[in-house]
GUZA-276402 format. One record per residue: residue number from 0; residue in three letters; x negated, y, z of N, C-alpha, C in turn. Coordinates in Angstrom, 3 decimals. Layout:
REM residues N
PT resi resn     n.xx     n.yy     n.zz    ca.xx    ca.yy    ca.zz     c.xx     c.yy     c.zz
PT  NUM  ALA        X        Y        Z        X        Y        Z        X        Y        Z
...
REM end
This chain:
REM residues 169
PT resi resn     n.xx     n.yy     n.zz    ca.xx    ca.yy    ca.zz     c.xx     c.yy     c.zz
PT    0  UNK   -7.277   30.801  -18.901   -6.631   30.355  -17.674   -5.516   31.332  -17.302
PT    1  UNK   -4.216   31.282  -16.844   -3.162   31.630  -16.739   -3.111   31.775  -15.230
PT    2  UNK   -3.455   33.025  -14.411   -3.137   33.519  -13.457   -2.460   32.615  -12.464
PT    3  UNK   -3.250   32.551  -11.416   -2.706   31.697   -9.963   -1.748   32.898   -9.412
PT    4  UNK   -0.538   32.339   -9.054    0.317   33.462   -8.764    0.443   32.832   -7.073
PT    5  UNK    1.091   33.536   -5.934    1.356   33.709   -4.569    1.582   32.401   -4.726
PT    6  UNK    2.616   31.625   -4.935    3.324   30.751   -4.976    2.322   29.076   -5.336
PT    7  UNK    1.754   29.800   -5.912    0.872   28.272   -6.427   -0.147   28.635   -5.621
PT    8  UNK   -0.951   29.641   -4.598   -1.801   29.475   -3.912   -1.201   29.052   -2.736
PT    9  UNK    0.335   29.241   -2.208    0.815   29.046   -1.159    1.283   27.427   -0.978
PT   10  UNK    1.126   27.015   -2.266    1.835   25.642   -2.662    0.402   24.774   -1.995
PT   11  UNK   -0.473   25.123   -2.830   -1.895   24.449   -2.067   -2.324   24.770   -0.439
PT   12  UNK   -2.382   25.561   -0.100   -2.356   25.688    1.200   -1.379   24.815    2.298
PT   13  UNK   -0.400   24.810    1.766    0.825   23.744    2.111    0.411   22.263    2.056
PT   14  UNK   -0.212   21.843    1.013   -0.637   20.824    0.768   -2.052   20.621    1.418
PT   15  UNK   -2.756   21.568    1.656   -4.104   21.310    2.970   -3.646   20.990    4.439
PT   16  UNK   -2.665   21.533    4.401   -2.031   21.858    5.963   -1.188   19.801    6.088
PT   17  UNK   -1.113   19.683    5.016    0.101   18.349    5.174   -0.957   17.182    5.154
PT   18  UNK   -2.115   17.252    4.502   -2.842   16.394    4.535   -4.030   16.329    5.337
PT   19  UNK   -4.865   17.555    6.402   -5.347   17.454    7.253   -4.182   16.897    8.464
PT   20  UNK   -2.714   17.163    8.316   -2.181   16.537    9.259   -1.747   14.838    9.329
PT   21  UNK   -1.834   14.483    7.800   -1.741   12.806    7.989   -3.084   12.410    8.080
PT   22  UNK   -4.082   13.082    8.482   -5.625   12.870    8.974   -5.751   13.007   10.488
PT   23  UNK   -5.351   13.193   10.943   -4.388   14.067   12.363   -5.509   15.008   12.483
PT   24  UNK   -5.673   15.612   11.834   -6.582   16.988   12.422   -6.527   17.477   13.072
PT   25  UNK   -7.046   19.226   13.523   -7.442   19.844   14.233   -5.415   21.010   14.209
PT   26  UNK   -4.683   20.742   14.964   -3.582   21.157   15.180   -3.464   22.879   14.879
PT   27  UNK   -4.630   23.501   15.465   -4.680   24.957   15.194   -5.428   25.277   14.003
PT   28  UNK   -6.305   24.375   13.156   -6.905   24.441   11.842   -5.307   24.299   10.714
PT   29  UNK   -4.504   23.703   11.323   -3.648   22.671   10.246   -2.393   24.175   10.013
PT   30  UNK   -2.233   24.202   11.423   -1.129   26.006   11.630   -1.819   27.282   10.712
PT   31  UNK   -2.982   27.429   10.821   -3.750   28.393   10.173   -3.523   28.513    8.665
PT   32  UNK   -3.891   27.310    7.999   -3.275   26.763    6.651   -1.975   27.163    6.466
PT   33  UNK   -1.156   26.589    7.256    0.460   26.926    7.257    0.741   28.206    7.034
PT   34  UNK    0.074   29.153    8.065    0.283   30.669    8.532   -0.136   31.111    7.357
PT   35  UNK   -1.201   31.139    6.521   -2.117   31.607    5.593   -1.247   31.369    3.934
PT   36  UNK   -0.207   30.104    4.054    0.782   29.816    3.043    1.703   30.927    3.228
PT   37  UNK    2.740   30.870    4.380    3.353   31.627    4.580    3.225   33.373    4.295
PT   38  UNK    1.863   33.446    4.763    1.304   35.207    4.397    1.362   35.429    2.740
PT   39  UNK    0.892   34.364    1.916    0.610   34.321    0.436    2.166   34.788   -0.116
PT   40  UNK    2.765   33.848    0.221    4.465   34.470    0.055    5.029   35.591    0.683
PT   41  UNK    4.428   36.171    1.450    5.090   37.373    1.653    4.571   38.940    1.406
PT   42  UNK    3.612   38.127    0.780    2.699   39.286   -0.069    3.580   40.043   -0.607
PT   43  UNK    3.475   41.380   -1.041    4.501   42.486   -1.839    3.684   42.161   -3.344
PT   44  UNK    2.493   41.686   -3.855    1.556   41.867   -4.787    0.541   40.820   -4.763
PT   45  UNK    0.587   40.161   -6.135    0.153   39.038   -6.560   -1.606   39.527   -6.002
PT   46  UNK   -2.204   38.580   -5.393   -3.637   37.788   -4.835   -4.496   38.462   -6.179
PT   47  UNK   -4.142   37.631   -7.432   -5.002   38.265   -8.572   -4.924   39.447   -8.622
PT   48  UNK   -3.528   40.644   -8.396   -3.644   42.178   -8.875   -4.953   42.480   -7.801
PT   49  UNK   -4.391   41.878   -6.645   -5.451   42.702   -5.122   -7.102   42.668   -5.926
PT   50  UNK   -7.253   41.003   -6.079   -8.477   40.910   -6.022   -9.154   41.875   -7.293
PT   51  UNK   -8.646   42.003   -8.265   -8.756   42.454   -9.537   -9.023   44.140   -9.142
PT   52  UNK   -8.785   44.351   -8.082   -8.853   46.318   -7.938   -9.983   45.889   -7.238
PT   53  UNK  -10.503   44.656   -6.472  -11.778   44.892   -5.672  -11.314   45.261   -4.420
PT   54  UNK   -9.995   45.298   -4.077   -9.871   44.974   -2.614  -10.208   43.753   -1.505
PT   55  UNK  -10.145   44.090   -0.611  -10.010   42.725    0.134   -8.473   42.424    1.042
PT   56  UNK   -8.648   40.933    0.730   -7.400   40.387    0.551   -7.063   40.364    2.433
PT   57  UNK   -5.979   41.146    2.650   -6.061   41.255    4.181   -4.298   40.907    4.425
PT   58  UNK   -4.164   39.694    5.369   -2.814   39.002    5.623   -3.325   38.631    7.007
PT   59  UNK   -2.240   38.945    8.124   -2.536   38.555    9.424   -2.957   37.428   10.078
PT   60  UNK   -4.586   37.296   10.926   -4.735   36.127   11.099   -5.566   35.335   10.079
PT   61  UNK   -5.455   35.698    8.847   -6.644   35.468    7.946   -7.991   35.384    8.252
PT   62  UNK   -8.863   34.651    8.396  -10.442   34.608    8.271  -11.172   34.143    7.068
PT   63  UNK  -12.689   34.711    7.425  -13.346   34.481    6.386  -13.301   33.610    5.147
PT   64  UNK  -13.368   32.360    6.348  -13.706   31.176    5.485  -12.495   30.961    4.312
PT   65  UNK  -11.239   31.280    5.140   -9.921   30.972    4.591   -9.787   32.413    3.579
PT   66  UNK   -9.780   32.938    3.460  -10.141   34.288    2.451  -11.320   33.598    1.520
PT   67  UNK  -12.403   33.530    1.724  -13.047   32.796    0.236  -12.277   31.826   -0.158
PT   68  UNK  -12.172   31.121    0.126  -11.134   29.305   -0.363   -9.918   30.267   -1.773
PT   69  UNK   -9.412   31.505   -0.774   -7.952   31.538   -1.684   -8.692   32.573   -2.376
PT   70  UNK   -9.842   33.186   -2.554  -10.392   34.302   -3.612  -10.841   33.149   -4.350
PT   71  UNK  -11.250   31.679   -4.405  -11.989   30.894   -5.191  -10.796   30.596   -5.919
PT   72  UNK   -9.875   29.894   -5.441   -8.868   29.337   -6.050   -7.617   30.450   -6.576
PT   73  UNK   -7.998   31.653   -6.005   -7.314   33.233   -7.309   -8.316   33.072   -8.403
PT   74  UNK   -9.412   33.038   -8.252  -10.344   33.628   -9.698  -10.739   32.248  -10.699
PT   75  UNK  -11.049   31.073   -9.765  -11.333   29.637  -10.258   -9.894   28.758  -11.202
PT   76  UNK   -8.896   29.053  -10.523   -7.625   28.351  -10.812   -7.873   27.105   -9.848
PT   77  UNK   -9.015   26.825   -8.926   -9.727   25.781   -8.241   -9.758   26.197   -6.941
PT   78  UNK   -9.960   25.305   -5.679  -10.140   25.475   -4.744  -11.053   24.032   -4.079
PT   79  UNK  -12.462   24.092   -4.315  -13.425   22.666   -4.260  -13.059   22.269   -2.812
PT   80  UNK  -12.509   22.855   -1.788  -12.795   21.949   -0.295  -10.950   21.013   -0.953
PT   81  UNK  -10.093   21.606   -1.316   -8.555   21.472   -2.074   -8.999   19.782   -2.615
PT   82  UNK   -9.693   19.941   -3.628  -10.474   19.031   -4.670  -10.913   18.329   -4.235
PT   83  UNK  -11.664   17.931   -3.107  -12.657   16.901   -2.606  -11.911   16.703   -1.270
PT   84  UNK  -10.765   17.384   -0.382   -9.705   16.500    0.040   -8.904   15.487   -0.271
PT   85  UNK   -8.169   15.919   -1.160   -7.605   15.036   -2.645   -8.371   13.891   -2.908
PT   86  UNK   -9.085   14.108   -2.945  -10.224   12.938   -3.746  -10.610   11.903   -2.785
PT   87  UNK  -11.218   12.364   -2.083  -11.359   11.742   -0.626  -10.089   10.778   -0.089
PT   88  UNK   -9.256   11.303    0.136   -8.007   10.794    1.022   -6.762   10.110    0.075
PT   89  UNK   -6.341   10.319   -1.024   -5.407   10.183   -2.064   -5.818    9.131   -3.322
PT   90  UNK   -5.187    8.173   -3.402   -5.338    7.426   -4.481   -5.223    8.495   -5.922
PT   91  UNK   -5.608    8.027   -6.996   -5.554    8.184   -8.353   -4.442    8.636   -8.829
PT   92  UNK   -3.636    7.623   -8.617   -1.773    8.076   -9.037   -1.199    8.718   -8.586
PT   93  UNK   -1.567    9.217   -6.987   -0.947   10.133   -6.340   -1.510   11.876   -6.588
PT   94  UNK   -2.951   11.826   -6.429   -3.209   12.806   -6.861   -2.441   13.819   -8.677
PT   95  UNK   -2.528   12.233   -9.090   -1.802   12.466  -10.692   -0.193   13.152  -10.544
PT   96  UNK    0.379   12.314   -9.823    1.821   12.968   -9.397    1.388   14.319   -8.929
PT   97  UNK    0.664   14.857   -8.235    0.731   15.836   -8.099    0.305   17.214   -8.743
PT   98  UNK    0.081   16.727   -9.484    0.374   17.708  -10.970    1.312   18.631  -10.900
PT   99  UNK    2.091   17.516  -11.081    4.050   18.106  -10.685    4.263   19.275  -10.242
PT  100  UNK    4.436   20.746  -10.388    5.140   21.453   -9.583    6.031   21.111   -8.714
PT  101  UNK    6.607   21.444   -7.044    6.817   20.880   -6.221    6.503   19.773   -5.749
PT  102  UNK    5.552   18.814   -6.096    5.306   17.461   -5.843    3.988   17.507   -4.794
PT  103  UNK    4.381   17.476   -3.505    2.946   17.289   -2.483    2.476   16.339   -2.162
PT  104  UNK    1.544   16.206   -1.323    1.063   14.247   -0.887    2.275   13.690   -0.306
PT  105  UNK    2.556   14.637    0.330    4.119   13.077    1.023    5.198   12.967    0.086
PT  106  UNK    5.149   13.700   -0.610    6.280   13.181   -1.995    5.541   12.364   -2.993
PT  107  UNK    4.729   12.438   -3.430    3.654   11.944   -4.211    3.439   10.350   -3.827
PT  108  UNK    2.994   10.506   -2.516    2.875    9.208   -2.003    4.297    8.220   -1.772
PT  109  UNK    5.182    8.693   -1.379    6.431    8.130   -1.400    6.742    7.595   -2.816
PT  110  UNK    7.207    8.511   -3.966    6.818    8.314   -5.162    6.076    6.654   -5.793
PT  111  UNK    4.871    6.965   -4.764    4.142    5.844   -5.419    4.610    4.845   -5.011
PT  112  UNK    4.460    4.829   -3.500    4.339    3.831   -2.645    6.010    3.014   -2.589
PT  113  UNK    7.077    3.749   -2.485    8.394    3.364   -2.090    9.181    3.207   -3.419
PT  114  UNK    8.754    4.068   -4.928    9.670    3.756   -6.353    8.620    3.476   -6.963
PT  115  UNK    7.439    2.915   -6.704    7.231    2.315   -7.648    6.631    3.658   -9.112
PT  116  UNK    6.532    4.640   -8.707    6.447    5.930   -9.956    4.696    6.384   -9.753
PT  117  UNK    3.849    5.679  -10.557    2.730    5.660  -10.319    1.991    6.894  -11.704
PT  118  UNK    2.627    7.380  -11.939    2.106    8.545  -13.130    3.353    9.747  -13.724
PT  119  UNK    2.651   10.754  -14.188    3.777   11.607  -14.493    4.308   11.522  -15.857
PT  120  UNK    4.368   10.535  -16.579    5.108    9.870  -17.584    6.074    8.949  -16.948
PT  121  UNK    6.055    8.147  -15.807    6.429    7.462  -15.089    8.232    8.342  -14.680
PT  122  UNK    7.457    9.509  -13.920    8.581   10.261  -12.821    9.453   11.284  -13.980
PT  123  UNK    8.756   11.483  -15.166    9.418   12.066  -15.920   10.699   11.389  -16.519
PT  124  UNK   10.236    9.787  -17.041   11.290    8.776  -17.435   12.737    8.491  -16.214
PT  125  UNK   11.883    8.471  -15.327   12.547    7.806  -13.611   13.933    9.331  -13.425
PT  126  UNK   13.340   10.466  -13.584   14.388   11.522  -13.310   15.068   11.974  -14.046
PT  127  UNK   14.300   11.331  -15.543   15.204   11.590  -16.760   16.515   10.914  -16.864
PT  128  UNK   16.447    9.750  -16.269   17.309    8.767  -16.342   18.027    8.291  -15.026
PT  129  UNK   18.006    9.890  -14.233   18.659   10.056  -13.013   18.574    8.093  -12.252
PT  130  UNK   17.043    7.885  -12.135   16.797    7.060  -11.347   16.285    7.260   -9.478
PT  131  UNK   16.302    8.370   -9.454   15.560    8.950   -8.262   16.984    8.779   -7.318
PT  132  UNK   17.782    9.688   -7.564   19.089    9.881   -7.095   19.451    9.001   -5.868
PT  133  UNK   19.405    7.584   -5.843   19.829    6.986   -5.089   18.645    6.746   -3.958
PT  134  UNK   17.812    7.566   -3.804   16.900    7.432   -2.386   16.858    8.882   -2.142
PT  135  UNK   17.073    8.688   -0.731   17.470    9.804    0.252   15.891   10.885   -0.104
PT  136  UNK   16.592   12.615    0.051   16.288   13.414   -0.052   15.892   13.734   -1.847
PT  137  UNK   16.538   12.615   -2.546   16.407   13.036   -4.117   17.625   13.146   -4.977
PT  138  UNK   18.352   14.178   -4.936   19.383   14.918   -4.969   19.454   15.535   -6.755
PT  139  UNK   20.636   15.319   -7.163   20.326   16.204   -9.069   19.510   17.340   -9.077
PT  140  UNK   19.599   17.932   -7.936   18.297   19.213   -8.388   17.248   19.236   -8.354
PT  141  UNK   16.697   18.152   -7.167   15.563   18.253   -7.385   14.798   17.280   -8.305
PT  142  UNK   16.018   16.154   -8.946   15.745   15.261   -9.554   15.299   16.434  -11.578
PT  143  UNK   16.323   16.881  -11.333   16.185   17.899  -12.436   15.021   18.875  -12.315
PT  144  UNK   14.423   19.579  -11.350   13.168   20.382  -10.888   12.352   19.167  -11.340
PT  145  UNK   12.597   17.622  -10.732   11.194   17.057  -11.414   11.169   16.780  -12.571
PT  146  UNK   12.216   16.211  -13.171   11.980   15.925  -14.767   11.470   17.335  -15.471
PT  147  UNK   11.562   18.436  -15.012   11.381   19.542  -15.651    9.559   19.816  -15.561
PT  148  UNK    9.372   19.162  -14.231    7.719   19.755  -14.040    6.969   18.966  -15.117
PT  149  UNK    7.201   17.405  -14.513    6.800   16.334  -15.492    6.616   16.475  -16.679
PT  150  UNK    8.065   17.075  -17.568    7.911   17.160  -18.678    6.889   18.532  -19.055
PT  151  UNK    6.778   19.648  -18.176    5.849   20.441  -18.639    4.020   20.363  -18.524
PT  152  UNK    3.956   19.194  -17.807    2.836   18.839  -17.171    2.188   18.191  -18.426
PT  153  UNK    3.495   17.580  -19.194    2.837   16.265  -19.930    2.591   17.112  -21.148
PT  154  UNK    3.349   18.654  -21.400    3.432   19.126  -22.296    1.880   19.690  -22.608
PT  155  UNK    1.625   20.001  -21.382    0.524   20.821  -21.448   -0.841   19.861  -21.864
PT  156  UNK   -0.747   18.447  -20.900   -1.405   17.611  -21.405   -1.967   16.791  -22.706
PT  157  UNK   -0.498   16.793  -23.777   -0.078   16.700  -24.902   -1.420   17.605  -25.830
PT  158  UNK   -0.976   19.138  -25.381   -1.731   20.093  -26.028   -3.126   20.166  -26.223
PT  159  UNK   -3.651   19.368  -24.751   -5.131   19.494  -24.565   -5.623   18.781  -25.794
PT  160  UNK   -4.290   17.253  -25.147   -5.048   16.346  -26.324   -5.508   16.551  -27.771
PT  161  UNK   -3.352   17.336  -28.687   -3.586   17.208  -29.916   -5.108   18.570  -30.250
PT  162  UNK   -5.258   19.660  -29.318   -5.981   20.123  -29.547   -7.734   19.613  -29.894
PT  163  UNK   -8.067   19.022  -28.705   -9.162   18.390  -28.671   -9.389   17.528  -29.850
PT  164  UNK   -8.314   16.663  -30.346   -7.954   16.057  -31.661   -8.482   16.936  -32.888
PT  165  UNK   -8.069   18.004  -32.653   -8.171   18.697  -33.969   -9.362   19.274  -34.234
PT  166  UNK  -10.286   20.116  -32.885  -11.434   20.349  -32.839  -12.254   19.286  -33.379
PT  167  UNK  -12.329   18.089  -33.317  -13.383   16.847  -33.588  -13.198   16.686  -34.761
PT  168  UNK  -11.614   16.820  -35.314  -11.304   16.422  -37.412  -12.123   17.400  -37.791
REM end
């Protein structure tokens, strides 16, 4: 497993915070998330170095509960309350889009719901072929950021497969 870096724990936290809020949650639970993203990024030193010396992971405003979640999902590459939100609340295809680097539930879901881009073979073809472009807030860069995730998503996917393939010959 390849190290959860600031950025991909801050990315999920972002994505708890966006989807307890199309749940309309608890307003100061949903900020906490937010605050707790924000702290991850302004860390001087990657979550894994901290946890790895056996410190404890201390960012302002942090609590318990929210300190295990991001020590599970530093050491797991997982975060199960993350996982069984998702699951719970998010169709199949959307969760799948979100694979994607940069791709959250409200992009994900838009994605699905408004182009029609129901998998990440789908959004990879769609941005490859600068189809995104013409709906607002999907611009060449980020159309290019997605064909780029997509294609590494699928790459990696690719690998599991031909691997798993080869283990069974």
């Amino acid at each position: 497993m390849e190290p959860v870096s600031n950025q991909q724990i801050a990315e999920v936290l972002f994505n708890i915070a966006t989807l307890l809020e199309m749940q309309q949650g608890n307003p100061y639970r949903i900020e906490a998330y937010r605050n707790a993203a924000r702290g991850m990024l302004a860390l001087p030193v990657q979550v894994t170095d901290i946890l790895a010396q056996g410190a404890r992971l201390e960012t302002p405003g942090l609590g318990d509960r929210l300190r295990r979640k991001i020590t599970e999902l530093a050491t797991t590459g997982h975060m199960t309350f993350y996982d069984d939100l998702c699951e719970e609340s998010l169709p199949e295809d959307v969760r799948d889009l979100m694979r994607v680097p940069h791709v959250g539930p409200r992009t994900a879901i838009r994605l699905s719901s408004q182009l029609d881009i129901h998998s990440v073979e789908a959004l990879a073809r769609a941005a490859e072929h600068q189809q995104l472009r013409p709906y607002y807030g999907f611009g060449e860069r980020s159309e290019q950021r997605l064909a780029q995730g997509a294609r590494s998503v699928l790459a990696h996917s690719h690998d599991d497969d031909h691997n798993g393939g080869q283990a069974a010959a």
